[in-house]
N, CA, C and O atoms as a Maestro MAE file, in Angstrom:
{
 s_m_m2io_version
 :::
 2.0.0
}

f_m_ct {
 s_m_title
 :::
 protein
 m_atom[344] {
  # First column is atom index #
  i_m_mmod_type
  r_m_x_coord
  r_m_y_coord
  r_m_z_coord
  i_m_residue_number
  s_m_chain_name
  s_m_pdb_residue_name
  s_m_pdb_atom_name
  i_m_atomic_number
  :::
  1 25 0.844 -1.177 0.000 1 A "UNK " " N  " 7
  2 3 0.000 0.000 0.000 1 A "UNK " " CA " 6
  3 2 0.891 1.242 0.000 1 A "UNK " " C  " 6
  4 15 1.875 1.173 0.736 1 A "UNK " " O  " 8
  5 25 0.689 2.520 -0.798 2 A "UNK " " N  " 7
  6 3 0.908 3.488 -0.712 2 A "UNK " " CA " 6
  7 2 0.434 4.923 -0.476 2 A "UNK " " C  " 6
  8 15 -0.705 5.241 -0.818 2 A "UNK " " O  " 8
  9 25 1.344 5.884 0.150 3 A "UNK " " N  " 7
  10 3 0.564 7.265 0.294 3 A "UNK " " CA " 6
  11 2 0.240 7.811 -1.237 3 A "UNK " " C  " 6
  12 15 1.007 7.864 -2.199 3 A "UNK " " O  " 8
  13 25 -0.955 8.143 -1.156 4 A "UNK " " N  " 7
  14 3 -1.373 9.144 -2.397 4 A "UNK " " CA " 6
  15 2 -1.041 10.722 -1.913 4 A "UNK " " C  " 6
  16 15 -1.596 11.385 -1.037 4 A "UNK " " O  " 8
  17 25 -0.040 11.042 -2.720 5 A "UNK " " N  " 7
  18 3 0.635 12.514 -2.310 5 A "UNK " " CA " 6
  19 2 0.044 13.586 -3.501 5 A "UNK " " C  " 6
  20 15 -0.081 13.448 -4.718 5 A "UNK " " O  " 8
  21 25 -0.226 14.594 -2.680 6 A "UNK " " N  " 7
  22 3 -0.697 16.159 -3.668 6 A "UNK " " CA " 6
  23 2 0.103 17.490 -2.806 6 A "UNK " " C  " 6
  24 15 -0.021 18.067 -1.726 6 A "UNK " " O  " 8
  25 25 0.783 17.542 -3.742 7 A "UNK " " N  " 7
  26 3 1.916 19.032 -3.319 7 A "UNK " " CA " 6
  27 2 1.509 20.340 -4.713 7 A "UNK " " C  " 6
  28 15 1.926 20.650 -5.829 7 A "UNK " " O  " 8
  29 25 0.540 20.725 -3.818 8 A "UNK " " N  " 7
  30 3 0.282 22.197 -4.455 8 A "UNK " " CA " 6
  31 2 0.902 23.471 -4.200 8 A "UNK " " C  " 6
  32 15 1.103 23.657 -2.999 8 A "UNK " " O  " 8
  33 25 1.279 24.440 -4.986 9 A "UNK " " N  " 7
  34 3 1.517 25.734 -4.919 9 A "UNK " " CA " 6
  35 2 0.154 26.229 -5.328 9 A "UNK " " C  " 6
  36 15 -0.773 25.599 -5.837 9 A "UNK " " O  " 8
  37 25 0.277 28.040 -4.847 10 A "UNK " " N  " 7
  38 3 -0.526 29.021 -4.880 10 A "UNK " " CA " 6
  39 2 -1.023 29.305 -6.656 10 A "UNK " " C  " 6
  40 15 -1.927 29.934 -7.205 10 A "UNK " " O  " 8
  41 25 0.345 28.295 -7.202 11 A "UNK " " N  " 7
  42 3 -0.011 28.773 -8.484 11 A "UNK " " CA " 6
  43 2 -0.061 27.387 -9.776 11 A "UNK " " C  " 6
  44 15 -0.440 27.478 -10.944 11 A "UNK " " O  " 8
  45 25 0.335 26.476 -9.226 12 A "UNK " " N  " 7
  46 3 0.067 25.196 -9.704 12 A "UNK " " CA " 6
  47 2 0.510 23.548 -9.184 12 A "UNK " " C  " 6
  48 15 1.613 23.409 -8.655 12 A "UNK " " O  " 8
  49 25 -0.113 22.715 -9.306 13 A "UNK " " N  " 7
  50 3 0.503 21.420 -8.591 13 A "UNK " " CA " 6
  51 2 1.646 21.148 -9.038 13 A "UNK " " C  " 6
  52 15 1.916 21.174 -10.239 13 A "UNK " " O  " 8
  53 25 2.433 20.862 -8.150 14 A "UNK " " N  " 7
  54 3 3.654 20.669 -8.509 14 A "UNK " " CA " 6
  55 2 3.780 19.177 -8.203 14 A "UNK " " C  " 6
  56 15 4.525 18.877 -9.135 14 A "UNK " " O  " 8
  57 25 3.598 18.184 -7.632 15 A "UNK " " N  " 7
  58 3 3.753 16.859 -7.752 15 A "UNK " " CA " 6
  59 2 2.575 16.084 -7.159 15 A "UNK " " C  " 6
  60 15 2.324 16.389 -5.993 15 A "UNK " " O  " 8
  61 25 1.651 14.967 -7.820 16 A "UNK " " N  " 7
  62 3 0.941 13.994 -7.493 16 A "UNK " " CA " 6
  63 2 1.397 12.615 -7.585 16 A "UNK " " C  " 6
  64 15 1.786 12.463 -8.743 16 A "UNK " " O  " 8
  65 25 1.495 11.872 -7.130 17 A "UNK " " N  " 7
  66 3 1.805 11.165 -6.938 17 A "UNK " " CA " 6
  67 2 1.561 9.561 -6.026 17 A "UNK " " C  " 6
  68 15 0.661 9.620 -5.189 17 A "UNK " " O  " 8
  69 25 2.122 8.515 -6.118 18 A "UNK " " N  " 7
  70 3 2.171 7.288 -5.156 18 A "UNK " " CA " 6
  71 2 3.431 7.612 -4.471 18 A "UNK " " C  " 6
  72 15 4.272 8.246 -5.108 18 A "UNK " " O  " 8
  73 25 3.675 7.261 -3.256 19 A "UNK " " N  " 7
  74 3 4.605 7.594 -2.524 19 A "UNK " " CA " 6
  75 2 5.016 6.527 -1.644 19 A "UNK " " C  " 6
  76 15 4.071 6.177 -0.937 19 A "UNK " " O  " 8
  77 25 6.271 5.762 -1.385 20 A "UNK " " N  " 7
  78 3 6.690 5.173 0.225 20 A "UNK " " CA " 6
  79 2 6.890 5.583 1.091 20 A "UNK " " C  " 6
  80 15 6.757 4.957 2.143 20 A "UNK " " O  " 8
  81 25 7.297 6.809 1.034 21 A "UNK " " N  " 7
  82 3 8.039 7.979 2.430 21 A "UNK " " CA " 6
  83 2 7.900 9.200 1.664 21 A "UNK " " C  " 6
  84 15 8.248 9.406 0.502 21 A "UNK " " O  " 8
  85 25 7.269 10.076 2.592 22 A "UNK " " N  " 7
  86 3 7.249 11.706 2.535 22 A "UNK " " CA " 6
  87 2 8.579 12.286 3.676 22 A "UNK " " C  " 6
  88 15 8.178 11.715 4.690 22 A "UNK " " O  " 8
  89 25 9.278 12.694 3.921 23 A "UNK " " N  " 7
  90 3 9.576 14.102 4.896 23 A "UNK " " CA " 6
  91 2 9.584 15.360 4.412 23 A "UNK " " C  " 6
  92 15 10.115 15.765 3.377 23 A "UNK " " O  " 8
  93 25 8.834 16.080 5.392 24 A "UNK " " N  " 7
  94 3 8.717 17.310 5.073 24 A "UNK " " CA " 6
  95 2 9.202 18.472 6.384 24 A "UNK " " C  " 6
  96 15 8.926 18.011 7.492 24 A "UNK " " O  " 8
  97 25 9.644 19.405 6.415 25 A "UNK " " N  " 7
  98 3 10.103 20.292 7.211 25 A "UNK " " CA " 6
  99 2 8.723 21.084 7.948 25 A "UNK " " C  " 6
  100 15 8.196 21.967 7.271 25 A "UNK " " O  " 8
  101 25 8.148 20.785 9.293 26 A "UNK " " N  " 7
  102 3 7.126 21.745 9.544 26 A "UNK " " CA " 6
  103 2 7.658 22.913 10.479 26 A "UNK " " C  " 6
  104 15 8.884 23.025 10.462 26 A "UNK " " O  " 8
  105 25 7.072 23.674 11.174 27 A "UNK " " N  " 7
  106 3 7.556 24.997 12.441 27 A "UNK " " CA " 6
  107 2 7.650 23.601 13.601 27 A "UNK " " C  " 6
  108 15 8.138 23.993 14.661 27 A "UNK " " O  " 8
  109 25 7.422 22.637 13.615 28 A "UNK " " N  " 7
  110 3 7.863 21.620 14.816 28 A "UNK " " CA " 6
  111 2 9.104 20.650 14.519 28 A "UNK " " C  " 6
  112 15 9.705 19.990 15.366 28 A "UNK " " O  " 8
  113 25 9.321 20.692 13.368 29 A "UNK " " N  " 7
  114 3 10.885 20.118 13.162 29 A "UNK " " CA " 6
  115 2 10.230 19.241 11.847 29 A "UNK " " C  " 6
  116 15 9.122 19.223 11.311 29 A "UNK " " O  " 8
  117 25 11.492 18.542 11.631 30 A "UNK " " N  " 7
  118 3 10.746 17.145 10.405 30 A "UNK " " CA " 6
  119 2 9.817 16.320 10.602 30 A "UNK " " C  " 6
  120 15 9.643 15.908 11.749 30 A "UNK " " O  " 8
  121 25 9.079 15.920 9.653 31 A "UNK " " N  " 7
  122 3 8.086 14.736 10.053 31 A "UNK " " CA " 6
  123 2 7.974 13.706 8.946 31 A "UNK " " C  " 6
  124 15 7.705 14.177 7.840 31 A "UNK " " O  " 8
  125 25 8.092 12.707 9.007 32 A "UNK " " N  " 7
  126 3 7.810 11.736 8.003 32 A "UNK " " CA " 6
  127 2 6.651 10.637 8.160 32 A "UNK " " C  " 6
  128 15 6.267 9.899 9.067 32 A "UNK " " O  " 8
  129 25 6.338 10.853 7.027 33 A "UNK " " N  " 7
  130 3 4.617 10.179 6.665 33 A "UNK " " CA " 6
  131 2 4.838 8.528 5.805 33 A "UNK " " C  " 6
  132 15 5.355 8.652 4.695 33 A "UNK " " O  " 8
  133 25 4.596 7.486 6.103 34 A "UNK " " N  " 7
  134 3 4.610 6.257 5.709 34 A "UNK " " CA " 6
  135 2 3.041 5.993 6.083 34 A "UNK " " C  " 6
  136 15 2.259 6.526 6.871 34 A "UNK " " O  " 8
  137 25 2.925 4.592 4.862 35 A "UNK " " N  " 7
  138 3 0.835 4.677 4.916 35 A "UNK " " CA " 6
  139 2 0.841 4.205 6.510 35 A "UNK " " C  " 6
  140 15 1.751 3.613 7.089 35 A "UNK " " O  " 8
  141 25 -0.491 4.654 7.077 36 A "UNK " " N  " 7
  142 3 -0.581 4.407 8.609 36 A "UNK " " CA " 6
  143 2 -0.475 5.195 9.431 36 A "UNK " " C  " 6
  144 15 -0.704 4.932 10.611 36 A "UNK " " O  " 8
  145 25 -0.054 6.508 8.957 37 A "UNK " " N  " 7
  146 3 0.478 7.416 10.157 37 A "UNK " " CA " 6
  147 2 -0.772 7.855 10.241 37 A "UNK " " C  " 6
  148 15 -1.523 7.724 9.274 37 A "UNK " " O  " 8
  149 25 -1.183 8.429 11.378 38 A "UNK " " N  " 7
  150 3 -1.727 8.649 11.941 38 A "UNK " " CA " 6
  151 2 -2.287 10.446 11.519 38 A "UNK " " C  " 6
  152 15 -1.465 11.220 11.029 38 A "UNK " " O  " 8
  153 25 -4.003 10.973 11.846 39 A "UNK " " N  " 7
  154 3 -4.205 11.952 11.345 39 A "UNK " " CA " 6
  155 2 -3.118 13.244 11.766 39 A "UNK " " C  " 6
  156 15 -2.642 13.321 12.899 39 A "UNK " " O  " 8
  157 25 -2.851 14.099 10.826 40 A "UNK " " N  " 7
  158 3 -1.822 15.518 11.211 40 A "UNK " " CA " 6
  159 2 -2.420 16.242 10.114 40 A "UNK " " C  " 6
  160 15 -2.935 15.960 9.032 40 A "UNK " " O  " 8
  161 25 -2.072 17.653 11.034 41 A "UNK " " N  " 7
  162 3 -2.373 19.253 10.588 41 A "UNK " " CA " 6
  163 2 -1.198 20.187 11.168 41 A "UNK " " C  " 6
  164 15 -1.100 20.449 12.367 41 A "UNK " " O  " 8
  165 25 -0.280 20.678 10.134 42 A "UNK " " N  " 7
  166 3 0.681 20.986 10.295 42 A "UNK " " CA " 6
  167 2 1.013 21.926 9.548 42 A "UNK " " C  " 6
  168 15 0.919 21.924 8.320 42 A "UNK " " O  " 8
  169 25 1.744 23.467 10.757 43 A "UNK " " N  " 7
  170 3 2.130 24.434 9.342 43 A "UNK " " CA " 6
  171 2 3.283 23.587 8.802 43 A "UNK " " C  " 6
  172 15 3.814 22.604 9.319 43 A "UNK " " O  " 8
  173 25 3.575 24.260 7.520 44 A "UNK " " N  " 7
  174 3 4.463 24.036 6.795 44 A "UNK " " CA " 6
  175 2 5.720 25.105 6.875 44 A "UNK " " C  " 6
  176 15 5.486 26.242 6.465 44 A "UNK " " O  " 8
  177 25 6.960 24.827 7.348 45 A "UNK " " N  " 7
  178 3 8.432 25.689 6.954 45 A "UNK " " CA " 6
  179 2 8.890 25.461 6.120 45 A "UNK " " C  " 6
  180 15 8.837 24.494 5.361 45 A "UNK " " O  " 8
  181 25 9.618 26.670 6.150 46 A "UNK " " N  " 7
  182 3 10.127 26.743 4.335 46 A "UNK " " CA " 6
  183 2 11.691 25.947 4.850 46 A "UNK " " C  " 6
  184 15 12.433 26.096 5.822 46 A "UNK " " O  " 8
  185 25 11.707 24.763 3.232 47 A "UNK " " N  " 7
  186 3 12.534 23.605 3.779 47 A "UNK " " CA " 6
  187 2 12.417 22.936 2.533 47 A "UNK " " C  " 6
  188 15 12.159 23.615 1.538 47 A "UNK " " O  " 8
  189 25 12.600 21.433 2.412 48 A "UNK " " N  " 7
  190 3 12.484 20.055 1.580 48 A "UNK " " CA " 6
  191 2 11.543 19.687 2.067 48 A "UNK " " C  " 6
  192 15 11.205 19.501 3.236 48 A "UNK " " O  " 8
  193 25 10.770 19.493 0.486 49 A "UNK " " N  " 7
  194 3 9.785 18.193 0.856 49 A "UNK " " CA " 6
  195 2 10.893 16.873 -0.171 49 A "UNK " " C  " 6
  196 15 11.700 17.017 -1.089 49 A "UNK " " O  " 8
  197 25 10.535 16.030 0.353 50 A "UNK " " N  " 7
  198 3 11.703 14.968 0.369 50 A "UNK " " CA " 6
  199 2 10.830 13.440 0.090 50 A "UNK " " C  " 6
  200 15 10.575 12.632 0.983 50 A "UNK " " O  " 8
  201 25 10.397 13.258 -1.603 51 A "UNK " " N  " 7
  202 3 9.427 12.058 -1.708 51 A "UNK " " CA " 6
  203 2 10.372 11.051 -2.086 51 A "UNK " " C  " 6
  204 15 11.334 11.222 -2.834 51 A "UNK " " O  " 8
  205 25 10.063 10.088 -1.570 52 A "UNK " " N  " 7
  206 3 10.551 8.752 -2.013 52 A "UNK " " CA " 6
  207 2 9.441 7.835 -2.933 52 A "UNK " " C  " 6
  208 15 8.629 7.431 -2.101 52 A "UNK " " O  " 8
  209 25 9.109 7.409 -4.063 53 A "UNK " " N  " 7
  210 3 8.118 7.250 -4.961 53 A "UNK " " CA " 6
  211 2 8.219 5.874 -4.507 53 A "UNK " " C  " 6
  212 15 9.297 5.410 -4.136 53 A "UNK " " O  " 8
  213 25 7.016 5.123 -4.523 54 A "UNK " " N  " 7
  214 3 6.969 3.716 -4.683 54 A "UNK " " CA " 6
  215 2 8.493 3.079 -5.320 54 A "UNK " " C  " 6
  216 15 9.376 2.373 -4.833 54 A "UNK " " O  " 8
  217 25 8.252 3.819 -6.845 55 A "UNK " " N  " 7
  218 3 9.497 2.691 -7.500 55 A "UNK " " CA " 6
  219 2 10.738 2.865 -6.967 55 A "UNK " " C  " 6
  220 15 11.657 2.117 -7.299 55 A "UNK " " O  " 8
  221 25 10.929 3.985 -5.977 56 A "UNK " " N  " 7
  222 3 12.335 4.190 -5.269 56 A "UNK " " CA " 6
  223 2 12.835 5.502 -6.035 56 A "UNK " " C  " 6
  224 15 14.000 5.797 -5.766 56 A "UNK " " O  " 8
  225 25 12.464 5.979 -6.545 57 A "UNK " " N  " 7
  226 3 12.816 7.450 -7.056 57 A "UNK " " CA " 6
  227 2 12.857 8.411 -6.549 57 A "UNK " " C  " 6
  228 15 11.652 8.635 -6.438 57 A "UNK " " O  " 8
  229 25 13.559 9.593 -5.921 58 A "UNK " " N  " 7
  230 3 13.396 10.337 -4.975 58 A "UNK " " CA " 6
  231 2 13.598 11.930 -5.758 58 A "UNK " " C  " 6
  232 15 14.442 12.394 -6.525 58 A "UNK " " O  " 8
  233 25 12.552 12.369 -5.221 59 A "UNK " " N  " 7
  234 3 11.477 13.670 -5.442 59 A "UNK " " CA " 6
  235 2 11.855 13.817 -4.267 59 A "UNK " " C  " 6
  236 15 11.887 13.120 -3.253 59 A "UNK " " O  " 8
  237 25 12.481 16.058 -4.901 60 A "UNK " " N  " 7
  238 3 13.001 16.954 -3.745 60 A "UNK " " CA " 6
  239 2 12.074 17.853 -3.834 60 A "UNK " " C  " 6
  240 15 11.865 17.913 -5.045 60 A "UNK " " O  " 8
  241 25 11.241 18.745 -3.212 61 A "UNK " " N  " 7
  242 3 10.636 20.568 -4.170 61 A "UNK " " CA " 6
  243 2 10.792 20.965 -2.494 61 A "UNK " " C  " 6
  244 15 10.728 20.352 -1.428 61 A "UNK " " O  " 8
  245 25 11.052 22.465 -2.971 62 A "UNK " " N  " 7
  246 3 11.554 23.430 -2.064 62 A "UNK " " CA " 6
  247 2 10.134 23.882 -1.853 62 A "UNK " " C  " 6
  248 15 9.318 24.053 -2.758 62 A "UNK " " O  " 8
  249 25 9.833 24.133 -0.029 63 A "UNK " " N  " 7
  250 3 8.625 24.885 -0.594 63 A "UNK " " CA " 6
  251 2 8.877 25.414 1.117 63 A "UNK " " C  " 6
  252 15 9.554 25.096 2.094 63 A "UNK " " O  " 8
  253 25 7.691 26.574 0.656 64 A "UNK " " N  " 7
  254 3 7.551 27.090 2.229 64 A "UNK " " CA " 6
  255 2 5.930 28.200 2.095 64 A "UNK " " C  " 6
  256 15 5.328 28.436 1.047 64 A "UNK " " O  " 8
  257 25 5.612 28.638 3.317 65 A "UNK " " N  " 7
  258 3 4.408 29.480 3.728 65 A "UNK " " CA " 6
  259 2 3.490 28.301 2.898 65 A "UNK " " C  " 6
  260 15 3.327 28.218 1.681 65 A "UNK " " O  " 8
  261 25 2.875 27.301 4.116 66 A "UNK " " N  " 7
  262 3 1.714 27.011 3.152 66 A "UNK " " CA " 6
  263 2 1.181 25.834 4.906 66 A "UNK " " C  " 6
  264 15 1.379 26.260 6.043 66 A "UNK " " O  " 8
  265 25 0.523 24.395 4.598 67 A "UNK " " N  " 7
  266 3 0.426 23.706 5.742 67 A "UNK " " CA " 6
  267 2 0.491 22.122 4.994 67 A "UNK " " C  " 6
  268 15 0.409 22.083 3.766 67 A "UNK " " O  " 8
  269 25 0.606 21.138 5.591 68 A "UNK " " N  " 7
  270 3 -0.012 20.026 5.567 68 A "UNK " " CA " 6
  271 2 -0.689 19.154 6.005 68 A "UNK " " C  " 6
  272 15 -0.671 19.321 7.224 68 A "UNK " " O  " 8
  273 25 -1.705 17.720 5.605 69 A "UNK " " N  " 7
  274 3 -2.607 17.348 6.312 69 A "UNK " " CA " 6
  275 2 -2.644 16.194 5.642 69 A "UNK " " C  " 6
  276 15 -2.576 16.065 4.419 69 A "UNK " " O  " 8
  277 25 -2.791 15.041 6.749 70 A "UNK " " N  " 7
  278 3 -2.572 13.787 6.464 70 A "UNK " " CA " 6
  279 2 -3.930 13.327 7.088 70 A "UNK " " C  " 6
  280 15 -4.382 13.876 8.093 70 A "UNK " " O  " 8
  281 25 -4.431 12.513 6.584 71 A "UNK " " N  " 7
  282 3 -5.624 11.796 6.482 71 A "UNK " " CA " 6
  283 2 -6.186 10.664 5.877 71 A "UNK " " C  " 6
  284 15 -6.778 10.855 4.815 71 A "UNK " " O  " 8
  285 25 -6.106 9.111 6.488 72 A "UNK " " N  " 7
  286 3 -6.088 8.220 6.189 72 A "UNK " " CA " 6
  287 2 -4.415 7.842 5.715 72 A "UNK " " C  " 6
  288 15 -3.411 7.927 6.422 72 A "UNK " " O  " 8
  289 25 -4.522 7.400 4.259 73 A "UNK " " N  " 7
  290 3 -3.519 7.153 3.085 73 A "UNK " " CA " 6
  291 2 -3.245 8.194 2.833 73 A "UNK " " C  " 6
  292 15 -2.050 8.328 2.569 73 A "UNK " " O  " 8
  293 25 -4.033 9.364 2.767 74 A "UNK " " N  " 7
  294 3 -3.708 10.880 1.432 74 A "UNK " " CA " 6
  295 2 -2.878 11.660 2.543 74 A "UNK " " C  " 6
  296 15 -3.193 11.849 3.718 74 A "UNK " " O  " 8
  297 25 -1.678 12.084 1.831 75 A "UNK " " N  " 7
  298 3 -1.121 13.403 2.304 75 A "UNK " " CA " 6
  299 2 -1.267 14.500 0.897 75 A "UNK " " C  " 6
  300 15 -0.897 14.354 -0.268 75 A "UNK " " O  " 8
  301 25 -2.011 15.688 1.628 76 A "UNK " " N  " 7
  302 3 -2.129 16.833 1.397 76 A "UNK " " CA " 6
  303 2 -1.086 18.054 1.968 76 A "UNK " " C  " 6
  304 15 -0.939 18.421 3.134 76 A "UNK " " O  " 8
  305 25 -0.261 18.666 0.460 77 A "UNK " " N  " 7
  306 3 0.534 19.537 1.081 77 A "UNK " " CA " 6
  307 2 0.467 20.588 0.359 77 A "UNK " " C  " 6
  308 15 0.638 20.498 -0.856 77 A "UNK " " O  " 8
  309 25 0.167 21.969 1.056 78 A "UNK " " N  " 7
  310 3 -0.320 22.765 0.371 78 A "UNK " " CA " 6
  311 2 0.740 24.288 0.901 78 A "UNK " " C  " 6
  312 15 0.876 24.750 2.034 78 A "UNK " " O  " 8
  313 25 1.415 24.807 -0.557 79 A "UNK " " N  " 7
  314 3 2.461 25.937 -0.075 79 A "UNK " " CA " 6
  315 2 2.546 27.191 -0.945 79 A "UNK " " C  " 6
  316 15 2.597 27.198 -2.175 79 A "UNK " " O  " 8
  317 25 2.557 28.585 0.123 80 A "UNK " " N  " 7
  318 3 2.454 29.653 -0.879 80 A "UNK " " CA " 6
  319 2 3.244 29.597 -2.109 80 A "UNK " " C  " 6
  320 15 2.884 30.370 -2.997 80 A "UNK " " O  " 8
  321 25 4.084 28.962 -2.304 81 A "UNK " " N  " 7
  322 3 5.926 28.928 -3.499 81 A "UNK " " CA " 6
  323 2 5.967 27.072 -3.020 81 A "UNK " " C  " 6
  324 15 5.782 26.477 -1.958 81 A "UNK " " O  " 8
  325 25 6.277 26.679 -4.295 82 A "UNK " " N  " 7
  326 3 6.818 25.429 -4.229 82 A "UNK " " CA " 6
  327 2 7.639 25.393 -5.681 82 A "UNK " " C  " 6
  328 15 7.146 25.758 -6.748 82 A "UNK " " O  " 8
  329 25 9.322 24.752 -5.460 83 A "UNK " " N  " 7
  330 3 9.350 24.600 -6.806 83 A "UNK " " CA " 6
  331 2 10.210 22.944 -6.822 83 A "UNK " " C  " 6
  332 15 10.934 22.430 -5.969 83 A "UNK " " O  " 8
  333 25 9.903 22.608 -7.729 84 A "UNK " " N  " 7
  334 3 10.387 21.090 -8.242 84 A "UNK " " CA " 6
  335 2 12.013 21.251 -8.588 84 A "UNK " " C  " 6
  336 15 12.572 21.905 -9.468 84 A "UNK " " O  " 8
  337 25 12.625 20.261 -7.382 85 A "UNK " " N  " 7
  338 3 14.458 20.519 -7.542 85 A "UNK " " CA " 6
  339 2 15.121 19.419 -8.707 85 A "UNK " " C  " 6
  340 15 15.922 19.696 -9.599 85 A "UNK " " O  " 8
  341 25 14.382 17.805 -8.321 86 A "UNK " " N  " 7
  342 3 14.453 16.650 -8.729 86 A "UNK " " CA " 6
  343 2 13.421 16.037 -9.023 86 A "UNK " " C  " 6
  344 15 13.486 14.878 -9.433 86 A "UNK " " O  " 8
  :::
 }
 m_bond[343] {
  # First column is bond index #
  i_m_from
  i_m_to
  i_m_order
  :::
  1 1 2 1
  2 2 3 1
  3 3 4 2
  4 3 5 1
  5 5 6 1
  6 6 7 1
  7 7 8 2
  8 7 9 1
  9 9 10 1
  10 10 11 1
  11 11 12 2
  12 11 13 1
  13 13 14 1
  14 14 15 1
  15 15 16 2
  16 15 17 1
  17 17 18 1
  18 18 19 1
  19 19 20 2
  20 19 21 1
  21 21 22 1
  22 22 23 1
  23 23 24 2
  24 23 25 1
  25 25 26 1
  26 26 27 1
  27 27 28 2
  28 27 29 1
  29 29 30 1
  30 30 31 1
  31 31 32 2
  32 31 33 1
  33 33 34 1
  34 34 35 1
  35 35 36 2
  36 35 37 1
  37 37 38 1
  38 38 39 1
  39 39 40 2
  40 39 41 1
  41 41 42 1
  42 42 43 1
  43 43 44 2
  44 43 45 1
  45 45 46 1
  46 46 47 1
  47 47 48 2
  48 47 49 1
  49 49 50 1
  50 50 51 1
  51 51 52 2
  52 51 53 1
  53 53 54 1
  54 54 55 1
  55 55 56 2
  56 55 57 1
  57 57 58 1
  58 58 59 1
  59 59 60 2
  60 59 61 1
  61 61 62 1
  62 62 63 1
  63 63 64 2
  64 63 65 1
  65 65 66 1
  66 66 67 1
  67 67 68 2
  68 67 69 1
  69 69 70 1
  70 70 71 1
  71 71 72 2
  72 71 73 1
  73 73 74 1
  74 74 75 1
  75 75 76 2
  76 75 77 1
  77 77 78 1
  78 78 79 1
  79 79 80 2
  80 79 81 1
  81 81 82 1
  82 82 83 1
  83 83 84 2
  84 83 85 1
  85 85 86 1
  86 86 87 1
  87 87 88 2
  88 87 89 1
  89 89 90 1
  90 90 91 1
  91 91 92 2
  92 91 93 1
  93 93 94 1
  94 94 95 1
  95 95 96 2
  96 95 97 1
  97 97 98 1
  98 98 99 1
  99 99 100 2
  100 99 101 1
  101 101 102 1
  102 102 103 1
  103 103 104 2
  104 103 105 1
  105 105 106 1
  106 106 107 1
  107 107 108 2
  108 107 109 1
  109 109 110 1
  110 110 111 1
  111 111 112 2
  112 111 113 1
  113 113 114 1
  114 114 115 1
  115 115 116 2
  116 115 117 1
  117 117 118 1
  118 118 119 1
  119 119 120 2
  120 119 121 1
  121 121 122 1
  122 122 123 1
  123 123 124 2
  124 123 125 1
  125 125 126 1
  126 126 127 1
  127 127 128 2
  128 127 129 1
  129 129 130 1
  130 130 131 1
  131 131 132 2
  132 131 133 1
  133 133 134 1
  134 134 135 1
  135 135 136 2
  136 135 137 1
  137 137 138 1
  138 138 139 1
  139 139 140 2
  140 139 141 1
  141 141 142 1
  142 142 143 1
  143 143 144 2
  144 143 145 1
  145 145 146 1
  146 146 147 1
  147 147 148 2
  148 147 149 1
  149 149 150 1
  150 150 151 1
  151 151 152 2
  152 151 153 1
  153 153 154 1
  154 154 155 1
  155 155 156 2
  156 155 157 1
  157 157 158 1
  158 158 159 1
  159 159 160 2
  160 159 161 1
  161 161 162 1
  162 162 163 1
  163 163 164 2
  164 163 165 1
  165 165 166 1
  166 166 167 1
  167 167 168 2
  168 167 169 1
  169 169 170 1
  170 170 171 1
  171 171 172 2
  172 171 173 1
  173 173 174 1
  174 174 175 1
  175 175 176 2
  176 175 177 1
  177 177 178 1
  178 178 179 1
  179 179 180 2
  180 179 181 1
  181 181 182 1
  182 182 183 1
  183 183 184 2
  184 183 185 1
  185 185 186 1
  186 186 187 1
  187 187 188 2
  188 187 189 1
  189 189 190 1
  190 190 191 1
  191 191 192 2
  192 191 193 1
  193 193 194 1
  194 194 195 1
  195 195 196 2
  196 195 197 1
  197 197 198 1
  198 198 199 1
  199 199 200 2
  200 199 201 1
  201 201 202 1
  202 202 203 1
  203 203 204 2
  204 203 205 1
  205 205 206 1
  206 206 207 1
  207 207 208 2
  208 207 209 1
  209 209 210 1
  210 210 211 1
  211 211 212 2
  212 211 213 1
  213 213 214 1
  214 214 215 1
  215 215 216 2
  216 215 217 1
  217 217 218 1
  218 218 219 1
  219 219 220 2
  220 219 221 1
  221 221 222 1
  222 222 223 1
  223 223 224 2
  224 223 225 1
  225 225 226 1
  226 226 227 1
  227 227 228 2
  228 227 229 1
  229 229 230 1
  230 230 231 1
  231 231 232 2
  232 231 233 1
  233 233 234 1
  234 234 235 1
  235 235 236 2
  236 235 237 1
  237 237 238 1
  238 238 239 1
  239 239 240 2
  240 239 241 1
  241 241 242 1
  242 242 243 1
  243 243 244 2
  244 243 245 1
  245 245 246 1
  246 246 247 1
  247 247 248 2
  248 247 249 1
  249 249 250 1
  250 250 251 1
  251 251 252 2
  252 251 253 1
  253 253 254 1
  254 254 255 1
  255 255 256 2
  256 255 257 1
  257 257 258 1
  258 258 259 1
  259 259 260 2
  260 259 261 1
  261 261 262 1
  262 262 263 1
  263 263 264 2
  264 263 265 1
  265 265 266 1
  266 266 267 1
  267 267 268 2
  268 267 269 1
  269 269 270 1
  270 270 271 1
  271 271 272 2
  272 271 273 1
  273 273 274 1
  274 274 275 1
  275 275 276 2
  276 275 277 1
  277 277 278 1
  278 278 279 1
  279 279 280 2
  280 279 281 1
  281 281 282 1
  282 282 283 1
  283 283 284 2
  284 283 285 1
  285 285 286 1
  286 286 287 1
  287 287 288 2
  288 287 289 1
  289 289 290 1
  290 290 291 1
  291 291 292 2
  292 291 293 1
  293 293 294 1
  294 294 295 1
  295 295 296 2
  296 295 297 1
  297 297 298 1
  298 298 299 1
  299 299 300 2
  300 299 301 1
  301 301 302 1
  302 302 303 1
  303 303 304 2
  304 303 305 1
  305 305 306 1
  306 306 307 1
  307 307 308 2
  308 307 309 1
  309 309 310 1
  310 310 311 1
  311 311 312 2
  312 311 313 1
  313 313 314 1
  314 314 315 1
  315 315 316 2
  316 315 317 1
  317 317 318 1
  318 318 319 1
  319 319 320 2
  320 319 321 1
  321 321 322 1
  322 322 323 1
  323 323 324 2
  324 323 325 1
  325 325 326 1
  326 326 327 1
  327 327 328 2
  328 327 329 1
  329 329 330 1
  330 330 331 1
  331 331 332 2
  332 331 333 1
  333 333 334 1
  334 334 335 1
  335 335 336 2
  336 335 337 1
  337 337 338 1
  338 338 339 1
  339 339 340 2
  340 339 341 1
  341 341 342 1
  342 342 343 1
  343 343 344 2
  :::
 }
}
């Protein structure tokens, strides 16, 4: 099973995706999301979001001013500026 990931900017999605591991940088330090974790609502700091794709491919995007929210399987990450590194 995998996370279904959505990383939006203010001005377009920047990655959807299947995912094995998320970390992302919040105002409480790093957090990493594998399927199962448990519900979160979290601002977002400006930092790495840091995807690891099912097939093992690893997805970097810079992002900051925005929040995220995990619920069930789906992580939702939503940021004023996001841009795609890798």
């Amino acid at each position: 099973m995998a996370l279904t990931v959505t990383l939006v900017s203010a001005e377009e999605e920047v990655w959807h995706g299947e995912a094995s591991l998320v970390v992302a940088k919040t105002v409480e330090g790093e957090i990493g999301f594998m399927t199962g974790h448990e519900p979160v609502l979290a601002i977002l700091a400006e930092g790495q979001v840091r995807i690891t794709e099912t097939s093992g491919t690893k997805v970097i995007v810079s992002a900051q001013d925005g929040f995220l929210s995990m619920e069930g399987d789906e992580l939702t990450i939503v940021a004023g500026h996001a841009t795609l590194e890798s």
